[in-house]
Steps between C-alpha positions, in 0.01 A plus 500: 500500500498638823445258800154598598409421144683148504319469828190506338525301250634209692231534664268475237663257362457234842165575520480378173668198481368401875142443263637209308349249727182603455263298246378591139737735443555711250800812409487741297710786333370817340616798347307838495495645157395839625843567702726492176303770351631654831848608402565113362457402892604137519297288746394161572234348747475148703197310628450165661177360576401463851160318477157573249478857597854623662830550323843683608686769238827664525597767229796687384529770290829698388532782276894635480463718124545853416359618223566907336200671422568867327846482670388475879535134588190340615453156726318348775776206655301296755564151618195368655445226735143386613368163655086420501184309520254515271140328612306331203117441566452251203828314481899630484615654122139520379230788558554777745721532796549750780868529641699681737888547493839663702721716292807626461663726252843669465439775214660829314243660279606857296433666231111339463300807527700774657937508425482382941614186626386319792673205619471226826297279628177318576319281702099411511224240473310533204111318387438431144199337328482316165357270218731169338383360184577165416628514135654154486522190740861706616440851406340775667464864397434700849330871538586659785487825731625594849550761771842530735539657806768599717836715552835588374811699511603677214716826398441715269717655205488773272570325196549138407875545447729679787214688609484678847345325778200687512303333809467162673302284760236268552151507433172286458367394139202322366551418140344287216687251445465162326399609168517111337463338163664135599574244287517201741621170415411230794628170552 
């Protein structure tokens, strides 16, 4: 992990644990069932109460498989580091909530759609909107969509193995993002 990454989860991390002297509080983890169908992307999300309608995340995902598909191989690595709020209009972990986030993502995708790679980096703020139904007194199942913004730095390659560096730079994105079928368990 490189040490803007650790950076920013430290980070994260503080903010979080700065909110434990706060009243009525309650954590939660969650897993989004959506990002293993994702290349088996491994991820896991963190949320602490702040008061009735406010509560913190942070959210990591990783992803570090290859898989062969009619010889070429195919992947799409990423290790993804974000840290949000999410506003709740009827109380935290039940209805709808509106949220806003900062991301980062290290990532090397090939072989998807086209035998190119593209590999780097990227920063944004991202918005995301969703639904949490209470299953249980603990359990949640959470619906979810999103949009991210912002830049990154990537090169190019012909192929996803020892392929020639084709081009490279930065550029803007907007991109859907936060496609999420949570299962929540709060405590």
């Amino acid at each position: 992990m490189n040490t803007k990454a650790k950076a920013f989860l430290t980070g994260a991390t503080v903010i979080m644990l700065c909110s434990t002297t706060m009243h009525a509080q309650k954590w939660s983890i969650a897993t989004n069932l959506l990002d293993y169908l994702n290349f088996l992307t491994i991820n896991a999300e963190a949320g602490v109460t702040l008061e009735r309608h406010w509560s913190l995340t942070a959210e990591a995902r990783y992803n570090p498989f290859n898989f062969k598909a009619c010889r070429e191989p195919v992947h799409n690595k990423k290790l993804t580091l974000s840290a949000g709020t999410r506003y709740w209009p009827f109380f935290v972990y039940s209805g709808f909530y509106y949220g806003g986030k900062i991301q980062w993502m290290q990532f090397n995708t090939g072989g998807l759609f086209s035998p190119r790679t593209r590999e780097g980096n990227a920063v944004g703020i991202g918005f995301n909107f969703g639904y949490s139904l209470m299953l249980t007194e603990h359990l949640n199942i959470e619906f979810g969509i999103g949009l991210w913004f912002g830049g990154m730095n990537y090169t190019e390659y012909s192929s996803p193995v020892c392929g020639r560096k084709i081009e490279s730079g930065r550029k803007a994105f907007i991109a859907p993002d936060d496609f999420q079928i949570n299962l929540l368990y709060y405590f």
